[in-house]
C-alpha positions as CSV (number, residue, x, y, z in Angstrom):
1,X,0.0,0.0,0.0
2,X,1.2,3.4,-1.1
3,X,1.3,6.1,2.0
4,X,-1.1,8.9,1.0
5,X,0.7,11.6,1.9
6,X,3.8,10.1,-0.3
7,X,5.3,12.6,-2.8
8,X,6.1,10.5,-6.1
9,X,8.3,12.3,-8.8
10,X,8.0,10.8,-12.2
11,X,10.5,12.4,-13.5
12,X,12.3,9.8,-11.4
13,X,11.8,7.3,-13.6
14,X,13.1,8.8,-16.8
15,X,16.0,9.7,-14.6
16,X,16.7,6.1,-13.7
17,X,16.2,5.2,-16.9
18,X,19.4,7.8,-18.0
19,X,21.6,6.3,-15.3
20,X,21.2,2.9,-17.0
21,X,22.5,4.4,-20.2
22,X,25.4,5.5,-18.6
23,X,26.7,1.8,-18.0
24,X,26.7,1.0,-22.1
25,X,29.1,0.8,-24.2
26,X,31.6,4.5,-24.6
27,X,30.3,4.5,-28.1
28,X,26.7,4.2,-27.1
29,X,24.1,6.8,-28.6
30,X,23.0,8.3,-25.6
31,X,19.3,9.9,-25.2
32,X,20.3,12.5,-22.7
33,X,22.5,14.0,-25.6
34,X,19.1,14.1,-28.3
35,X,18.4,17.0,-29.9
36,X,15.1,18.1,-31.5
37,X,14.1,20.5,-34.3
38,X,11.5,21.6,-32.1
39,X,12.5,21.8,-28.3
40,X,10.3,19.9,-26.0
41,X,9.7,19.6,-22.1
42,X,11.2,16.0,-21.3
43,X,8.7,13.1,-20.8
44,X,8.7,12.1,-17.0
45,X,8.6,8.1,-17.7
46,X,10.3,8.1,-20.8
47,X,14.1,8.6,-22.6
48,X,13.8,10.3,-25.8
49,X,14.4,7.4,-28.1
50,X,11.7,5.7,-26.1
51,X,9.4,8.7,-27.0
52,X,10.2,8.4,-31.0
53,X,9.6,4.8,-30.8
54,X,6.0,5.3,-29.3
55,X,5.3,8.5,-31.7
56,X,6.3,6.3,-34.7
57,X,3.9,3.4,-33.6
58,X,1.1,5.5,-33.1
59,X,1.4,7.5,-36.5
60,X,-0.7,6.6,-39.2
61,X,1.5,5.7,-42.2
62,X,2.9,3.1,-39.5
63,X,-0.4,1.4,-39.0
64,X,-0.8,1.5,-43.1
65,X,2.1,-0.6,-43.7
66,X,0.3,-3.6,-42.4
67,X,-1.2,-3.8,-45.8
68,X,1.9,-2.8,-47.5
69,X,3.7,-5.4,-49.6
70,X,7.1,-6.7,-48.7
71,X,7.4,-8.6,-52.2
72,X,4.6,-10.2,-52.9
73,X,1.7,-8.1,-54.3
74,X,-1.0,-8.1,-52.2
75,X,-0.4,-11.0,-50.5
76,X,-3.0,-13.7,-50.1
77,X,-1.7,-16.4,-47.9
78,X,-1.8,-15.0,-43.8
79,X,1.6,-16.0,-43.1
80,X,3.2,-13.7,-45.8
81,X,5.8,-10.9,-44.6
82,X,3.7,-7.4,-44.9
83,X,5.8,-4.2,-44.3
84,X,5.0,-4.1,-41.2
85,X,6.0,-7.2,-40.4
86,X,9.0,-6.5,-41.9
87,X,9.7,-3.4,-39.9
88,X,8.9,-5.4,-36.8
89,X,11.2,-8.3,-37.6
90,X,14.4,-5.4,-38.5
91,X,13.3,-3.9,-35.1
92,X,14.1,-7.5,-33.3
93,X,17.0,-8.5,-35.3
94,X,18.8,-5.0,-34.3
95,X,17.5,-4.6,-30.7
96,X,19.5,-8.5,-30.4
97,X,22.8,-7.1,-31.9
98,X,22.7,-4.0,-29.8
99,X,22.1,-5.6,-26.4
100,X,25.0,-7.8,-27.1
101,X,27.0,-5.4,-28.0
102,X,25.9,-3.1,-25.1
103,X,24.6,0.1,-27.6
104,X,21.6,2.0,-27.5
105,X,18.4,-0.8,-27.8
106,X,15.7,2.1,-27.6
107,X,17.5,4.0,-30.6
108,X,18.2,1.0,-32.7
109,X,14.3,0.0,-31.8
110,X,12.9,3.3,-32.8
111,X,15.2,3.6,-36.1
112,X,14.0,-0.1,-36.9
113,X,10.3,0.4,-36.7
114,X,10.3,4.1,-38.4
115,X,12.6,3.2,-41.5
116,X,10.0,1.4,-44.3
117,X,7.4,4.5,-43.7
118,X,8.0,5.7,-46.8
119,X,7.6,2.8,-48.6
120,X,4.6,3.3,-51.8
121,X,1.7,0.8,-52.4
122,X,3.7,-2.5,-53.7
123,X,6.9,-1.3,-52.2
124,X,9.4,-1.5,-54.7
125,X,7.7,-1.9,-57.7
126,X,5.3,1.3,-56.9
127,X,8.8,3.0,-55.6
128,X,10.2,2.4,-59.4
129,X,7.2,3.7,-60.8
130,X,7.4,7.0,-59.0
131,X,11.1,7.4,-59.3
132,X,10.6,7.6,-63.0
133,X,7.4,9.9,-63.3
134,X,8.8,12.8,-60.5
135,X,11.4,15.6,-61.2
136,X,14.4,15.0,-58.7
137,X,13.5,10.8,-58.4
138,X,11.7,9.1,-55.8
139,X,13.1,6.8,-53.1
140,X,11.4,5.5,-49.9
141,X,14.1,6.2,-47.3
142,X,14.0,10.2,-48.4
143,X,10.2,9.8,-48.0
144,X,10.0,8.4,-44.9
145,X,12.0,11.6,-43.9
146,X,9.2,14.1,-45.6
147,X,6.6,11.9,-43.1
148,X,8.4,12.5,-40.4
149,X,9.3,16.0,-40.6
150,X,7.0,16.7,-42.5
151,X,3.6,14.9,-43.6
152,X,2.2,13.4,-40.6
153,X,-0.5,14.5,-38.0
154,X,-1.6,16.3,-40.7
155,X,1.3,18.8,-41.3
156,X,2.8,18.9,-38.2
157,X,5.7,16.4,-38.3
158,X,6.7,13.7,-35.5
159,X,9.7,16.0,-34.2
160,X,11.7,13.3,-33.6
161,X,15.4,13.2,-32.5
162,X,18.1,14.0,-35.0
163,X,19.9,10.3,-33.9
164,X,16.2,8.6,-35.5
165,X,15.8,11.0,-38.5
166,X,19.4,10.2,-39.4
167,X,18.9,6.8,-39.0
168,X,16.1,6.5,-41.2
169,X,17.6,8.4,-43.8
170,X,20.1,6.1,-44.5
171,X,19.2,3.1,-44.0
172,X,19.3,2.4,-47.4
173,X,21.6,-0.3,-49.4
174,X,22.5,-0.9,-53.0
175,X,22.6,-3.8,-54.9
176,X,25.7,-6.0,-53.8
177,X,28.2,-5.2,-52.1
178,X,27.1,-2.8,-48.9
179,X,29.4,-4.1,-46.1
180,X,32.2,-1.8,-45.7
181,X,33.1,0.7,-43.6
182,X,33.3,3.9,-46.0
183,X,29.5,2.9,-46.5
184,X,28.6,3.8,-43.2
185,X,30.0,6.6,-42.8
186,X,29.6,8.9,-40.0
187,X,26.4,7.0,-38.9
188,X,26.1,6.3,-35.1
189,X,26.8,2.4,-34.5
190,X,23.1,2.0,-33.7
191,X,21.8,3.1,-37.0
192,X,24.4,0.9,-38.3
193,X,23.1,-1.7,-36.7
194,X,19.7,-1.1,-38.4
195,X,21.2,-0.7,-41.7
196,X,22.7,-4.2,-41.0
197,X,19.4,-5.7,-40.1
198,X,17.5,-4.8,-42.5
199,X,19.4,-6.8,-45.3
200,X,20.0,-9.4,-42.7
201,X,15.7,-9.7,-41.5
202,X,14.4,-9.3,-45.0
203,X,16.7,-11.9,-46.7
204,X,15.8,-14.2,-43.6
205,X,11.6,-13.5,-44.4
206,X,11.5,-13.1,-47.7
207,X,13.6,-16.4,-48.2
208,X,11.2,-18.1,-46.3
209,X,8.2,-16.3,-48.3
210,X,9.9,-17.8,-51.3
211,X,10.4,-21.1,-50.2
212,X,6.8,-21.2,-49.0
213,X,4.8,-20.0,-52.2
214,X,7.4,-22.2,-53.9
215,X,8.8,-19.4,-56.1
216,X,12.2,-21.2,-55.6
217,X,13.2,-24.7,-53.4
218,X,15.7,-25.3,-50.7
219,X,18.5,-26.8,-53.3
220,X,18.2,-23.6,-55.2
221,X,19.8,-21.6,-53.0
222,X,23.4,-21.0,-53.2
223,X,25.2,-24.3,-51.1
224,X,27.6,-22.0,-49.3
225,X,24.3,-20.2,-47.7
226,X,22.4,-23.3,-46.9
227,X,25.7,-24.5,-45.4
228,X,26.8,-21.3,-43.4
229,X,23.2,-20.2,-42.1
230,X,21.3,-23.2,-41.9
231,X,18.3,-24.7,-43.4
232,X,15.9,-22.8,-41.2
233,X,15.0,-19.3,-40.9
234,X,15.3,-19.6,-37.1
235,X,19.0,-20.8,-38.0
236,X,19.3,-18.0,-41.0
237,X,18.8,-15.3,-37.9
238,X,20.6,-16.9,-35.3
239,X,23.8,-16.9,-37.3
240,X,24.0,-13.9,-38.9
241,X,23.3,-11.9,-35.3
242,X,25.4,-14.0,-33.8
243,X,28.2,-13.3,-36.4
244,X,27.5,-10.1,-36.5
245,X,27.4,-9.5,-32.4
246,X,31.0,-11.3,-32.4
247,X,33.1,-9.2,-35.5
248,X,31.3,-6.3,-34.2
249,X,32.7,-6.4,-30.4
250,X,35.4,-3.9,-30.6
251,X,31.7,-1.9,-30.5
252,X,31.0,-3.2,-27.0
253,X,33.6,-1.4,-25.1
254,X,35.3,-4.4,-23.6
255,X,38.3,-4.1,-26.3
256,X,40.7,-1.5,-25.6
257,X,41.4,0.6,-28.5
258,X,43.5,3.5,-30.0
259,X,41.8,6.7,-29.6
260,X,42.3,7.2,-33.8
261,X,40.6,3.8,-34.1
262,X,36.3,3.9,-34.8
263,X,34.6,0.8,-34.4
264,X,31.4,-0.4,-36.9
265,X,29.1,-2.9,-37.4
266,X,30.0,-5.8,-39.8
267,X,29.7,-9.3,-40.2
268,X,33.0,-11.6,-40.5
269,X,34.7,-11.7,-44.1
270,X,33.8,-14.8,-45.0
271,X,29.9,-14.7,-44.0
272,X,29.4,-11.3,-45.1
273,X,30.4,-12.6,-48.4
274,X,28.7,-15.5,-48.3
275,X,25.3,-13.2,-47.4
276,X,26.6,-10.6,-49.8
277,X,25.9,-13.2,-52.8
278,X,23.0,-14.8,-51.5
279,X,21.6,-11.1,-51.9
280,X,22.6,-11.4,-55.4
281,X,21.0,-14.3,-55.8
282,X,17.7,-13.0,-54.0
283,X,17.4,-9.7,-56.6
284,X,18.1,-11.8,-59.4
285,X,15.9,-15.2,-58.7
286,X,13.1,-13.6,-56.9
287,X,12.5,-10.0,-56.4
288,X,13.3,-9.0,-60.3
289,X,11.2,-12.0,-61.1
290,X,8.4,-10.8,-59.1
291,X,8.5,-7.2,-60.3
292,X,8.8,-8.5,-64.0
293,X,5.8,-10.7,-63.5
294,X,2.3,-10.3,-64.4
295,X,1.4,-9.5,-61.0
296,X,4.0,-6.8,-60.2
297,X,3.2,-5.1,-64.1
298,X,0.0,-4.4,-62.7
299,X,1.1,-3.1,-59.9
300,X,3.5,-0.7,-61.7
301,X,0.8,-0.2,-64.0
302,X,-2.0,1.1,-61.2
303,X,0.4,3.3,-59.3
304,X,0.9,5.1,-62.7
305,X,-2.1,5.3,-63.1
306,X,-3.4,6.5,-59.8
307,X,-0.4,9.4,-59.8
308,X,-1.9,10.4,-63.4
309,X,-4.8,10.7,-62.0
310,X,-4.1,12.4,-58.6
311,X,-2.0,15.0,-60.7
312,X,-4.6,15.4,-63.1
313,X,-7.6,16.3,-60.6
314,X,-5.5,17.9,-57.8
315,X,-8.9,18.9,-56.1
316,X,-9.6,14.8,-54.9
317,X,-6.4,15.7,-52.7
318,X,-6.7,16.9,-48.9
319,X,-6.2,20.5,-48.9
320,X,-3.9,20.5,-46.3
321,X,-1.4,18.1,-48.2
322,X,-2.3,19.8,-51.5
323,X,-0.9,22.9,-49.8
324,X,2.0,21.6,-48.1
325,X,3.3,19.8,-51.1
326,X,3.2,22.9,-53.3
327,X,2.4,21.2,-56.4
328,X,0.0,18.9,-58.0
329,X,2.9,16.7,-58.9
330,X,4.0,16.7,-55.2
331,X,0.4,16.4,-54.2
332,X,-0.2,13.5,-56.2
333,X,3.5,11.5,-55.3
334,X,2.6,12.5,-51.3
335,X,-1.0,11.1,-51.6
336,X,-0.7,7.9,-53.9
337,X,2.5,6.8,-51.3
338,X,0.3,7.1,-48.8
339,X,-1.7,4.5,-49.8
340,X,-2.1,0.9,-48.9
341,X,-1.9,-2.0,-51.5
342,X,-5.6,-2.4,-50.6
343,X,-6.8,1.4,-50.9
344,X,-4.6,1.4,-54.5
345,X,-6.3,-1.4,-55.8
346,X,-10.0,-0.1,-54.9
347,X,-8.5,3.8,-56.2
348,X,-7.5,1.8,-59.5
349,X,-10.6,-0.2,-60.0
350,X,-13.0,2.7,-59.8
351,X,-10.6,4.9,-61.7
352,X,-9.8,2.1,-64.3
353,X,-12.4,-0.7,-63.9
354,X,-10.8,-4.0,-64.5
355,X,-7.2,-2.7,-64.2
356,X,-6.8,-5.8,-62.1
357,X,-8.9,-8.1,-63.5
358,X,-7.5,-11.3,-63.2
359,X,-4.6,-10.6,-61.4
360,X,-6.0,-10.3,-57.5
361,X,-7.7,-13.1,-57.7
362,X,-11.6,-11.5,-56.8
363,X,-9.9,-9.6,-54.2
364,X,-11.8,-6.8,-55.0
């Protein structure tokens, strides 16, 4: 039983909370250190990071990526990876690495869950579609920026911390190679670490997407990857955090190192080849494959036309977002992104009727 007359500071806990940072790792992100655009009053039960994690949950285009594809269009089987569960399955890989290696879990956590925002109706294949139609390109990571700062709760922004923003807006990886050390920059070691696991959780799911819709079988994969990472996507994770955790411990603090040394996250040599070509094998045998088939042409096709048509009748777009995106081109990129594989295909059909006729099978 609490005493009535007790005083209880909250702040108290967001205090203890601090202290507890001050144990990890020397090259830790600390939240104490976060700086916003906009100034705010600190939370009393809450770090920072803690606060962008729960703002990002609770924003809109985070609960629209549940019916966001991953790869598949429009998924019809339950057990599918969505973007959401995507983001969700980045956000566990990386919180694992950075509590072994002693970093910042809340950054890492809020980074992980806030980078796909961005991500258009059919995910990649709506992303090309846009890149080629809009002056200046289009890419998901730079979007997921605009939402942040810019797009959601209606025009407001999120405010979040310059440590998450950054994060987010460079996540990103090309085709390849992406494990080196110039390629990460000046990035804190947490965002690495969600850099990292994103390649790492979506070649884990989407191999197992694959495998389950029998797009490709087990012996098609590369032998060196069925060898090195198992047979199992519950062996696929385990080893790659686990590799990664180990050739990334000069980032724990428990190594002693020259001051001109900076430590990053990588995976060993010979498994961050070995997960560098099964990446190659992934874009060539499955997700150029999906984009090229009929499926993912109809996908490309109804984002061009929904942007067409958007940019054509600027009017059917919020006035708020018509105004903060300064031109009907804008307008109709910021609006048609925001859309869910579902909401496109409904848009499409009574824009286009039949555009996808055939291809969802009755799903509308």
């Amino acid at each position: 039983m609490i005493p009535k007359d007790m005083q209880i500071d909250l702040n108290s806990v967001r205090r203890r909370l601090e202290r507890k940072e001050e144990s990890l790792s020397p090259y830790a992100t600390r939240s104490m250190d976060a700086v916003r655009e906009i100034p705010e009053l600190p939370s009393a039960t809450r770090t920072e990071f803690q606060r962008d994690r729960d703002r990002v949950i609770h924003a809109n285009s985070f609960r629209r990526l549940k019916h966001k594809s991953q790869v598949f269009v429009a998924p019809q089987g339950d057990h599918f990876t969505t973007r959401l569960t995507h983001v969700i399955e980045v956000s566990q890989v990386g919180r694992s690495i950075a509590r072994g290696l002693n970093l910042n879990e809340d950054l890492v956590e809020a980074i992980g869950l806030g980078h796909d925002l961005g991500h258009t109706p059919f995910g990649h294949i709506g992303e090309s579609v846009l890149d080629q139609v809009l002056v200046g390109g289009f890419h998901h990571s730079r979007h997921s920026v605009r939402l942040i700062t810019q797009l959601e709760k209606n025009g407001k922004g999120l405010n979040l911390t310059e440590d998450v923003i950054e994060g987010i807006r460079h996540h990103s990886k090309p085709e390849g190679k992406f494990l080196s050390r110039d390629a990460v920059g000046n990035l804190t070691l947490e965002a690495q670490i969600v850099r990292i696991s994103d390649a790492l959780a979506y070649l884990a799911h989407d191999i197992l997407d694959a495998l389950r819709s029998d797009f490709i079988q087990l012996q098609d994969l590369p032998s060196e990857a069925v060898s090195a990472l198992g047979e199992r996507h519950s062996q696929r994770v385990n080893t790659v955090v686990e590799n990664v955790i180990e050739s990334s411990w000069d980032c724990s603090g428990e190594v002693d190192l020259s001051d001109d040394v900076k430590p990053w996250i990588r995976m060993s040599p010979e498994l961050g080849q070995i997960v560098t070509d099964l990446r190659v094998f992934m874009f060539e045998r499955f997700y150029h494959p999906i984009s090229a088939s009929l499926e993912g042409r109809k996908a490309a096709a109804i984002v061009g036309v929904l942007f067409e048509h958007f940019k054509s009748n600027p009017d059917l777009i919020p006035d708020w977002l018509r105004e903060l995106s300064g031109s009907a081109e804008l307008a109709a990129a910021d609006y048609v992104c925001g859309m869910t594989d579902n909401y496109a295909l409904i848009m499409a059909e009574q824009i286009e009727p039949g555009l996808s006729d055939g291809v969802f099978q009755g799903r509308i």
